[in-house]
C-alpha positions in Angstrom: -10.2 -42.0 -35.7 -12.0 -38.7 -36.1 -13.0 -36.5 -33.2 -16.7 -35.5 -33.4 -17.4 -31.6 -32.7 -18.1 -31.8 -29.4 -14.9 -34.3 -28.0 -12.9 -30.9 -30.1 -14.7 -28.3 -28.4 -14.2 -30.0 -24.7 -10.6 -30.7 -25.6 -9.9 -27.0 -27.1 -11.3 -26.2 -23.6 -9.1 -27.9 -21.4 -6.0 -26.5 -23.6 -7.5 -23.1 -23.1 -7.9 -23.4 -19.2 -4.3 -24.8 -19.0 -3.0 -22.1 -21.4 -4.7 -19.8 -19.4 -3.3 -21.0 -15.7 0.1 -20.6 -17.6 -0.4 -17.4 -18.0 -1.2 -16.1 -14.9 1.7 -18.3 -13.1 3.9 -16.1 -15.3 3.1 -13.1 -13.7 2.7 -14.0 -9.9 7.0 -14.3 -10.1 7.1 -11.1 -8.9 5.5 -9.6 -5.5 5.5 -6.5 -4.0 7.1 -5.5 -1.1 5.2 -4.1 2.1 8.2 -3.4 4.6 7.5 0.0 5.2 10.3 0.2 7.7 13.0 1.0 5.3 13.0 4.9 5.5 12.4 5.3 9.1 14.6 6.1 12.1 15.9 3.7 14.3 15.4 6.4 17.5 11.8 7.0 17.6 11.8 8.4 21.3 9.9 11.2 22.0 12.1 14.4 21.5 11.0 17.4 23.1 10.3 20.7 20.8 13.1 23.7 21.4 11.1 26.5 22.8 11.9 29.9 20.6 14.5 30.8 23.8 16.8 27.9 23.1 17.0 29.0 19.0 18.4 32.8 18.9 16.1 34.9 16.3 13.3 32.8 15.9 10.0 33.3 16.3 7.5 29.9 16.7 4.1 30.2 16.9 2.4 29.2 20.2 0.9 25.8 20.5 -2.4 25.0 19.2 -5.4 25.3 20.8 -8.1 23.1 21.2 -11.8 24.4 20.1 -13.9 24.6 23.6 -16.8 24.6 21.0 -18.3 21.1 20.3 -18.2 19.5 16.2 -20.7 21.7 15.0 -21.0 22.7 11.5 -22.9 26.3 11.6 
């Protein structure tokens, strides 16, 4: 029994797709990890800032200000 062209070329098709799926299975093994919590602290209270009285010879500078002008570009 002889396959005609086109019974080859729909078979050599579905080899292709399964090939293909293969393929792509073989890479999704591996996921990346989105715990971002790792590096961080286990106290995140709020911790006040020393003022430049508590640290002997230092210098800060003062707080920033807010702009009393509105977002304007000019």
């Amino acid at each position: 029994m002889t396959e005609d062209n086109k019974q080859k070329e729909i078979r050599l098709r579905k080899e292709l797709a399964q090939v293909k799926a293969a393929n792509s299975n073989e890479g999704r093994k591996t996921t990346k990890t989105r715990d971002f919590s790792v590096g961080l602290p286990r106290d995140t209270t709020h911790k006040p800032r020393p003022s430049s009285s508590d640290i002997p010879d230092v210098i800060t500078l003062p707080p920033k200000q807010r702009g009393k002008k509105e977002n304007i570009p000019f």
